[in-house]
Every structure is written in C-alpha cells, then in structure tokens.
C-alpha angles and dihedrals in degrees: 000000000000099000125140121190120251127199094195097102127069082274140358125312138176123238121220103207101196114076096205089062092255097287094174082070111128110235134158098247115223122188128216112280094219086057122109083216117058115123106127086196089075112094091213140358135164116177137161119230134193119228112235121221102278087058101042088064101047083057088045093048085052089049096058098041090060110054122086131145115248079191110052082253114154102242132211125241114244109228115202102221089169141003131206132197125204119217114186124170100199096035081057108054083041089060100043086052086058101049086041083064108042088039089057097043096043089047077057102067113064100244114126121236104014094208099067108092116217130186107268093242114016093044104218127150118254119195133257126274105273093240082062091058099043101043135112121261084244099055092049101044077069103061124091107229092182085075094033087246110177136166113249137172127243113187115201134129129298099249086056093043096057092044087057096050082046105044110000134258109313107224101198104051078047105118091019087102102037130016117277101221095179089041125261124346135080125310122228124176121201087213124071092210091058095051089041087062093068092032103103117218109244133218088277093060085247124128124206133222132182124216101198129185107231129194095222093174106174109350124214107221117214125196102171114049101181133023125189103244116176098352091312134100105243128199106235102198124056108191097196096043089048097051083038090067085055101226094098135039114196142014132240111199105196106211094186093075106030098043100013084255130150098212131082128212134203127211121196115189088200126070093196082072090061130073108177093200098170135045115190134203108205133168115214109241107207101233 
C-alpha cells in the first residue's frame, strides 16, 4: 500500500504517501448495478445517461432537504426540470482505486467507525454531511462508510459543469472563479442552498448543480479559517499542503464559527477522490 504509521496526530494515523491516492493499486473495478452501463469486459465507455422519474425524485427530494436559509432569506425552491447521470469507465476505476485505498489505510488505524469525522486534536464528533441525513435508503445503501464516501453539490456554470462530466474536475483552475478560502482543491457544499449561490442561470433560463461522490477518507475539521500574523490576515489551512502530508484526506471548513454561518463546506485537493456522477438542470420557483 505504501503507508507508514505516524504518531504525529492525537492519535495514530496512517500516512498515505502518495499524494494521488495510489492509482496505480490493482483492484478488481465494479461498476454500479443501477447503472445502463455496466459490462466490466468493455475497455472504455463514457455515456450519458438521463435519469428516469423514480430517480428524479429521489434527487428532488435531496434538493429540498438541503436547502435551508443561515440569514432569515426567503429562499427559492429548486425545481429539478432534468437530470443527467454520468457513466465513465475510466473516471470510475480511477475513483474505486482511490476509495480501495483509503478504505485499506483508515481500517488501519484503529478509529471506529471510520466514517465519523472528529476534530484532529480534540477529538469530538462532528455531524454528517446533511445530504447523509435527508437521503433516500437507496442512495445510502450505495455509499462506502469504510472510506467516509458521501454525495455532495458543487454549483458552478453550465460551460464548467459540462467540462467536468467530460474530463474531470481540474484541480488547478480550481479557486480561479471563487475564492479558495482553505487553499487550492475543489469546493463541495452539504447544502444545496449554499452550492445554488455560485451556479449561473443560462440562455434558457436553466441553472445547473452537480451532485458529486466524494472519498472523504479522514477529514481534517477547521474552524478558523484566518488569523491576523505580522499586521496581515493569513489564511491558516492550506488544503493541498495538508493532504499533501498524507495523514489526513479532506477538509471541513466550518463556516459557523469562522463566519457565523450555519453551513459547512469540504474541499478535496484530488480529484481521484471525486466521481461527479449527476448533473441536474433545475429552474428557481420563487417560494
């Protein structure tokens, strides 16, 4: 695997030395049963595929339970006009290498469950992502705890949305857009409302959202952001640099304590970590 055991953390932790999550991992690759595409024998395939009506409202139903307002704003209710699903042969086994991996090192280390996500020194329990708590039986019984995998949104304009079904999210234009906060990586928000605020409306009058499976592996947890160093406001957490180090995989920027806000954010600086399985079309109903 190429991990080594570290005694640097609260308590210890395995360190995946290799910053790319080991990709070049032998695995046997199994695609997702509900998916049209699923014969292992092809060498590639990358389809799109639309989402019938069951699964549109399982999306839908995600879409509502994760919106909610930190300002008192009336917010609009995101109405899921189409649904797309991504099927990639080679995104995919890219991806399963990547939770093998972090699967095999965070069973390692002695934490149980692996999916609960503590703060790295005090220890305490944070909550699961909101799209954890509001989805359908079905959609969780796909998820892989043992790597801390979760879907998450990612809002961002059509023309980006459809480069990262096509080619994958590009780490290094990421922040170029929007600020990067916790340094460079992707941006995912557990609220819906959160992720609709950077999605831009198109010609058509449509926005578009992604919901995204992320590897989340052992998440760091900030709750500072910024500190004022030498008369300047410095930004404490480096994404990149602290995956980098291998000991953790992800980021949780907690914006209740550093904005007084009451959504959280993840940052991920791999995209092997990342599969952004749906893209959806949706139209803003004013409530």
């Amino acid at each position: 695997m190429g991990c080594a055991i570290s005694g640097r953390y609260r308590s210890n932790s395995v360190t995946i030395t290799n910053p790319r999550r080991l990709i070049e991992h032998e695995i046997d690759i199994e695609f997702p049963t509900y998916w049209v595409h699923k014969d292992s024998s092809q060498d590639y395939f990358h389809e799109i595929v639309e989402c019938g009506p069951e699964e549109k409202l399982d999306l839908q139903d995600l879409l509502d339970g994760t919106m909610f307002s930190v300002t008192g704003e009336k917010l609009p209710r995101l109405h899921l006009e189409k649904a797309i699903r991504l099927e990639d042969s080679e995104m995919w086994s890219t991806y399963e290498r990547s939770v093998c991996c972090l699967s095999e090192a965070r069973n390692q280390e002695g934490e149980a469950p692996p999916s609960d996500i503590r703060t790295p020194w005090g220890g305490s329990i944070c909550e699961k992502p909101l799209t954890w708590k509001v989805m359908s039986r079905a959609m969780k019984m796909r998820l892989r705890l043992e790597c801390n995998e979760a879907y998450l949104w990612h809002g961002t304009d059509r023309k980006s949305a459809e480069n990262i079904i096509g080619h994958h999210f590009d780490i290094k234009m990421a922040g170029k857009a929007n600020a990067k906060a916790l340094g460079r990586g992707a941006y995912f928000a557990e609220a819906a409302s959160l992720s609709d605020k950077y999605s831009k409306q198109a010609s058509d009058g449509m926005h578009v959202i992604l919901l995204v499976r992320a590897a989340l592996g052992r998440v760091f947890v900030a709750k500072t952001y910024t500190q004022w160093r030498g008369g300047k406001l410095r930004r404490l957490v480096s994404t990149s640099k602290l995956v980098g180090k291998g000991a953790f995989d992800s980021v949780l920027g907690d914006r209740k304590y550093a904005f007084n806000m009451d959504v959280r954010e993840y940052v991920l600086a791999n995209n092997t970590q990342l599969y952004p399985e749906y893209m959806i079309f949706y139209s803003r109903q004013e409530s």
